[in-house]
ZALOTI-688848 format. One line per field, with one value per residue (C-alpha): residue in three letters; x, y, z. Coordinates in steps of 0.1 Angstrom, whole numbers. Layout:
residuo: ala | ...
xx: X | ...
yy: Y | ...
zz: Z | ...
END
This chain:
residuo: unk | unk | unk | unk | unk | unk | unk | unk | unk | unk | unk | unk | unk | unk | unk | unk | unk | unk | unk | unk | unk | unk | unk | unk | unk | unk | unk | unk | unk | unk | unk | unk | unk | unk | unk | unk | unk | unk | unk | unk | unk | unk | unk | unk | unk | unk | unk | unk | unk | unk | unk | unk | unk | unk | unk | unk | unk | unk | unk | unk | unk | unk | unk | unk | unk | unk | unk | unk | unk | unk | unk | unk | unk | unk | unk | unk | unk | unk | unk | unk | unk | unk | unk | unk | unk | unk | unk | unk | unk | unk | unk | unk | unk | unk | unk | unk | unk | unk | unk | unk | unk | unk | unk | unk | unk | unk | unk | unk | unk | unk | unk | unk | unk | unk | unk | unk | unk | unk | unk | unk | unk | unk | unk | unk | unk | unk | unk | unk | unk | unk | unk | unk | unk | unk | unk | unk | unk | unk | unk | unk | unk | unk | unk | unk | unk | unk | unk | unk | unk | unk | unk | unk | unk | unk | unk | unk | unk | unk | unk | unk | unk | unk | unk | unk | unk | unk | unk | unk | unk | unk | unk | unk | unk | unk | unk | unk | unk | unk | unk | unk | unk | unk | unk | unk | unk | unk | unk | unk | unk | unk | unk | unk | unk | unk | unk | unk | unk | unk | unk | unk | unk | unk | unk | unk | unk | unk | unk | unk | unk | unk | unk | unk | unk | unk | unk | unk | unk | unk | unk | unk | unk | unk | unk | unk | unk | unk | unk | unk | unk | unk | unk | unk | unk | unk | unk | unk | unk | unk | unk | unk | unk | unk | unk | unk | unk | unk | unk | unk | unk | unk | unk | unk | unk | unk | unk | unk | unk | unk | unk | unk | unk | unk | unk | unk | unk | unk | unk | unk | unk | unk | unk | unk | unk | unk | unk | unk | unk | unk | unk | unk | unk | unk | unk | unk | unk | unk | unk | unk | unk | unk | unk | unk | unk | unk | unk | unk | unk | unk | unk | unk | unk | unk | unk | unk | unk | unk | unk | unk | unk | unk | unk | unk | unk | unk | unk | unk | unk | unk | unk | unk | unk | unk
xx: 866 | 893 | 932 | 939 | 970 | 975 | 1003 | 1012 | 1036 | 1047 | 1071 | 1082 | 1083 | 1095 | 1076 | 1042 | 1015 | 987 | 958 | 947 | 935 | 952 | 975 | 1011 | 1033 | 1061 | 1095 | 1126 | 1151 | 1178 | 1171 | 1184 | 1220 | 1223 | 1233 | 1204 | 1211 | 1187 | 1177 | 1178 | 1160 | 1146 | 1111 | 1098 | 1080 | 1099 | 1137 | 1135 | 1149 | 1127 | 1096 | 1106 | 1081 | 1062 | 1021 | 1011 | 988 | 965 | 949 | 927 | 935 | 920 | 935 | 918 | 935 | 910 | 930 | 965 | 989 | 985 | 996 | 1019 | 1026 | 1064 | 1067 | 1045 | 1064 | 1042 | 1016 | 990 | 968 | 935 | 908 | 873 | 842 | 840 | 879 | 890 | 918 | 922 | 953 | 958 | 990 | 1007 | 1030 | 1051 | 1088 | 1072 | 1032 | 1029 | 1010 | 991 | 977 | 954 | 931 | 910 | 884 | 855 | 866 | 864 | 863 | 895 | 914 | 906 | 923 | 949 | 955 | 952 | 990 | 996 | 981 | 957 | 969 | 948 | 926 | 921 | 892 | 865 | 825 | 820 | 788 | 761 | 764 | 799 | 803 | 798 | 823 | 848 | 838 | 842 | 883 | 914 | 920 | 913 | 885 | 906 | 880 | 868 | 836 | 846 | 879 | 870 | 889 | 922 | 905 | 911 | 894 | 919 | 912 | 935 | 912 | 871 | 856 | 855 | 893 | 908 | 903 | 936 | 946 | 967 | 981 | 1009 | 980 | 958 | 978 | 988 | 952 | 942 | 947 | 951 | 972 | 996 | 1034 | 1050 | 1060 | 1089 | 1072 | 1100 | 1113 | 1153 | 1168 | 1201 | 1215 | 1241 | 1221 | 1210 | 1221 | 1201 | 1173 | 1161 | 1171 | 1142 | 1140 | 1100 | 1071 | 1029 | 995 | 963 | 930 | 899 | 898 | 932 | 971 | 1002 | 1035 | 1074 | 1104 | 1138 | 1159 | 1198 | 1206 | 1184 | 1184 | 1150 | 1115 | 1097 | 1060 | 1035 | 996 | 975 | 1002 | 1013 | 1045 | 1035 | 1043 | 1036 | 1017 | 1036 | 1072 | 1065 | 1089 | 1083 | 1071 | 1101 | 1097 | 1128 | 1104 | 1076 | 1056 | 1028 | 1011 | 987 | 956 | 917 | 893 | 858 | 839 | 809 | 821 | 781 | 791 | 786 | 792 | 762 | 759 | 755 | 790 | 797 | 829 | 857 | 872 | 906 | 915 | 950 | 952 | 966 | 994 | 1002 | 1030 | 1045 | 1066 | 1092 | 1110 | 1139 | 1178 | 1164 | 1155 | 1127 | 1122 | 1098 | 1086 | 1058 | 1036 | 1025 | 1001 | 983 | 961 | 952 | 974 | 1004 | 1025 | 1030 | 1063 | 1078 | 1096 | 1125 | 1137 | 1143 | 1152 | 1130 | 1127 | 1153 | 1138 | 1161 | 1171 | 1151 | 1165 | 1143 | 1137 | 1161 | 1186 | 1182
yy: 1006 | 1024 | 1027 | 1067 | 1079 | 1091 | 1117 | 1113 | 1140 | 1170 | 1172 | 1201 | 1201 | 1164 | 1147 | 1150 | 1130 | 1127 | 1111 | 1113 | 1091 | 1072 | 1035 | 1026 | 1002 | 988 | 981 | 968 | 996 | 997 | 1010 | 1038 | 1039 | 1057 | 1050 | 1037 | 1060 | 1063 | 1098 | 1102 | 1131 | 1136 | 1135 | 1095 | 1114 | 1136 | 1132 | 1171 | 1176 | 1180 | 1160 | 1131 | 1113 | 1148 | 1151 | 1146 | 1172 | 1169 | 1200 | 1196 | 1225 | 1242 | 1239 | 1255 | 1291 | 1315 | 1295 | 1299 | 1314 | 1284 | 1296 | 1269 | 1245 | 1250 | 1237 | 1204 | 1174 | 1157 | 1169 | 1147 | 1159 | 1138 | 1142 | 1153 | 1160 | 1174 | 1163 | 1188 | 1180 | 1191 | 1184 | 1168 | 1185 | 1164 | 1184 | 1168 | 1187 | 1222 | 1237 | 1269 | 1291 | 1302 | 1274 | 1271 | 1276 | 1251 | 1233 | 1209 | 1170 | 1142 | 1104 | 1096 | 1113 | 1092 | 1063 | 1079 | 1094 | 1060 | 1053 | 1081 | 1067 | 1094 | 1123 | 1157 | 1170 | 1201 | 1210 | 1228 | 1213 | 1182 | 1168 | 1154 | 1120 | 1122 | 1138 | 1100 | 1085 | 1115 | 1108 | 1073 | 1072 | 1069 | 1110 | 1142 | 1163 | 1199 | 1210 | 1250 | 1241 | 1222 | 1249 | 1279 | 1304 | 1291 | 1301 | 1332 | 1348 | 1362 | 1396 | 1394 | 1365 | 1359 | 1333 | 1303 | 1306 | 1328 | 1307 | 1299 | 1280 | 1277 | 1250 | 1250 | 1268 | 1240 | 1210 | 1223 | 1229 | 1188 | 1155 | 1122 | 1134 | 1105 | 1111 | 1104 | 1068 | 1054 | 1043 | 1021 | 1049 | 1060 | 1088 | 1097 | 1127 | 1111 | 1116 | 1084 | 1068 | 1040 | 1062 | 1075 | 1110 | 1132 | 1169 | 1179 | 1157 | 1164 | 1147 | 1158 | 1153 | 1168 | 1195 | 1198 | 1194 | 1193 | 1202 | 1206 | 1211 | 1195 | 1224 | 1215 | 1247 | 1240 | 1202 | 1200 | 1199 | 1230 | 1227 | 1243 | 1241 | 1239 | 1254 | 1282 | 1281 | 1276 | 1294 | 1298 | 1327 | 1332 | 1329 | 1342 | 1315 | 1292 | 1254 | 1227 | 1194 | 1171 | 1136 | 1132 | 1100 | 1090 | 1062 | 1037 | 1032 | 1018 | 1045 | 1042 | 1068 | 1072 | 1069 | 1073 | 1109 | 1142 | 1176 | 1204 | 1206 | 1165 | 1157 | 1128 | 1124 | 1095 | 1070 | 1065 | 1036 | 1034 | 1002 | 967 | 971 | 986 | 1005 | 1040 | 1058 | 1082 | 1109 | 1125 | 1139 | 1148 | 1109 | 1089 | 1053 | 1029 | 1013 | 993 | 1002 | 973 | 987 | 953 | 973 | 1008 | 1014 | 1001 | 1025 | 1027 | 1005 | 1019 | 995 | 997 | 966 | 945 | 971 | 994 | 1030 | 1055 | 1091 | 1120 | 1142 | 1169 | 1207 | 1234 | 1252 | 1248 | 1277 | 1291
zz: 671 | 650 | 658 | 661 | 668 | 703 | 712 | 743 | 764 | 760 | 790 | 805 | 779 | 781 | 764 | 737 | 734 | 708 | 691 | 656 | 626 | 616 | 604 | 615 | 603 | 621 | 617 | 630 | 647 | 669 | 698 | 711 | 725 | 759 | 790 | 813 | 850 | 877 | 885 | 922 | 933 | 899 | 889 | 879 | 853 | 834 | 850 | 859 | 893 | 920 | 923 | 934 | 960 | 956 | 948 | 910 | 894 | 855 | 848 | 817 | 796 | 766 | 728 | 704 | 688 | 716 | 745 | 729 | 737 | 770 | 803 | 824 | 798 | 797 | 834 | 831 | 832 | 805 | 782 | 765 | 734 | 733 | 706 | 719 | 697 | 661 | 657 | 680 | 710 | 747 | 770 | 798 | 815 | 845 | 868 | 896 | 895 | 901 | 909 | 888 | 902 | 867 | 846 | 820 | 804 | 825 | 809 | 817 | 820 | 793 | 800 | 782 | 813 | 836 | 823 | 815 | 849 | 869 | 861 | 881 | 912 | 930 | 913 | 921 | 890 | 883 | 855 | 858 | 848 | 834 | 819 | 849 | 845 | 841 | 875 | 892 | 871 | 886 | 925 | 915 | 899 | 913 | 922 | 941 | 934 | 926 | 902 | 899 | 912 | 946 | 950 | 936 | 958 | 936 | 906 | 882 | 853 | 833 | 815 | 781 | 770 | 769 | 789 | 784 | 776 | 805 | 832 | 853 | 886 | 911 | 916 | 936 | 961 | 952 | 963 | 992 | 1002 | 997 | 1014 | 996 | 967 | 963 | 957 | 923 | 916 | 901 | 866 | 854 | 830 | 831 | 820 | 801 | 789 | 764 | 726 | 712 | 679 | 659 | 647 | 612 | 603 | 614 | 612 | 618 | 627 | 622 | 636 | 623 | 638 | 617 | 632 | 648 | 644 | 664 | 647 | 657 | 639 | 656 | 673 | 673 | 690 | 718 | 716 | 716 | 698 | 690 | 684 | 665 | 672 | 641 | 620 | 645 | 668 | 706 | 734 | 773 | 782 | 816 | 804 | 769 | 753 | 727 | 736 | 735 | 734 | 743 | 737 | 715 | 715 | 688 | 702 | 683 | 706 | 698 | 702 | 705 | 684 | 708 | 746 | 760 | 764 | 743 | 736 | 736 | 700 | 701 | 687 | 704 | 730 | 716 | 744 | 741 | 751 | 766 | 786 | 761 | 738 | 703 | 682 | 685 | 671 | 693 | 685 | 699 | 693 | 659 | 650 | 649 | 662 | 656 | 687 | 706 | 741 | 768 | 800 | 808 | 836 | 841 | 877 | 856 | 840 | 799 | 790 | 755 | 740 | 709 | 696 | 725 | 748 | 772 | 759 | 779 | 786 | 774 | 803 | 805 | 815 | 831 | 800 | 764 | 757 | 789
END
């Protein structure tokens, strides 16, 4: 068992999460001055409006350079990077405040989701395969089956890219289609729009996998994050604008090396493990702030914690400069 850093969101563009190699030490930091306001009629995840009490989406979608440029990614309320085999990552996007109707690319289903998912309650997935003996597991969690192969009709190959990487859905079609999907719950997590002070200075941030990297440099203009994917700036594929970021959070997690599960070359499939407590490190208003993370049991949400004081989300605004 090794500690990997795991980033976290990328919400709607939000908030970014990650994992990677690596160490963290902590310190002591102020935490971040804002004023602590309950977002009614805002999203529980992301503070966008809209979303509140409504269904909960994760669409496991491609991220290596074939995939990119992503289609969607700009309206999910949180993204997380996980690594997968041979030190490459994959994201698990979670949409609540809006249902694009293009998303992707979809890809097949790792074990590390479904953890991370359960906070969420009985969110619908959309993916699309999964190795066999991994299919149980999937009947088995906390969720709703929206995969390619059970809901195919919502489903597109797109032309400008080769297969496996053109593969959207629907998923404002999709939800609407299921039952069971369970409405968004408040997560403990407030919102503020007032800029925090307290931090360190930050101006870009970088986590590196083997085989992978996520980037961003800090956007005064926009007031907001703007990332880069293995050295390259990011963009949305449907909106044709670059990737913001108005949260980023590296968290500190114990991954196994060899979940049980591998790929078809035999590299073998990492479990994050995102269920105890550890350190972080969150970035926003151009700062940096060194933090810790509590989630006694998987149906609990993630508590982010600076100093002595629960972490307050930035507000989050449809899209930055807009």
């Amino acid at each position: 068992m090794t500690k990997t850093f795991k980033l976290i969101a990328l919400a709607s563009v939000a908030t970014f999460a990650l994992s990677a190699c690596g160490s963290s030490t902590t310190t002591e930091t102020a935490a971040p001055e804002v004023s602590e306001t309950a977002k009614v009629g805002f999203s529980p995840i992301s503070g966008l409006p809209g979303g509140s009490g409504g269904p909960i989406a994760v669409v496991k979608i491609d991220n290596v350079n074939p995939a990119r440029p992503q289609w969607g990614l700009s309206a999910a309320d949180m993204v997380f990077v996980e690594e997968v085999e041979a030190g490459l990552t994959r994201i698990a996007a979670v949409f609540n405040s809006s249902m694009p109707n293009k998303v992707g690319p979809v890809r097949s289903a790792r074990i590390s989701d479904l953890e991370i998912m359960e906070q969420f309650g009985t969110p619908a997935f959309a993916f699309s395969g999964a190795q066999s003996k991994f299919l149980p597991l999937i009947d088995q969690a906390n969720l709703i089956n929206a995969s390619h192969g059970l809901n195919g009709k919502f489903y597109t190959r797109q032309t400008d890219k080769n297969a496996p990487h053109n593969l959207t859905v629907d998923l404002g079609g999709i939800v609407a289609s299921l039952t069971g999907i369970s409405g968004a719950k408040d997560m403990g997590w407030t919102f503020s729009d007032i800029a925090a002070t307290g931090g360190t200075s930050t101006n870009s941030f970088s986590a590196k996998w083997p085989a992978s990297r996520v980037g961003a440099e800090w956007d005064g203009t926009n007031n907001a994050w703007v990332i880069a994917l293995d050295g390259e700036p990011a963009s949305d594929a449907v909106t044709n604008q670059p990737l913001f970021a108005k949260n980023i959070i590296v968290q500190y997690v114990d991954q196994l090396a060899d979940s049980g599960f591998q790929d078809k070359n035999g590299n073998k499939t990492p479990l994050i493990q995102t269920v105890g407590s550890g350190t972080a490190v969150i970035m926003r208003d151009g700062q940096r702030f060194e933090a810790t993370w509590s989630r006694p049991m998987a149906a609990n949400p993630t508590t982010y914690t600076v100093g002595a004081t629960n972490y307050v989300f930035p507000e989050t605004s449809p899209t930055p400069g807009s």
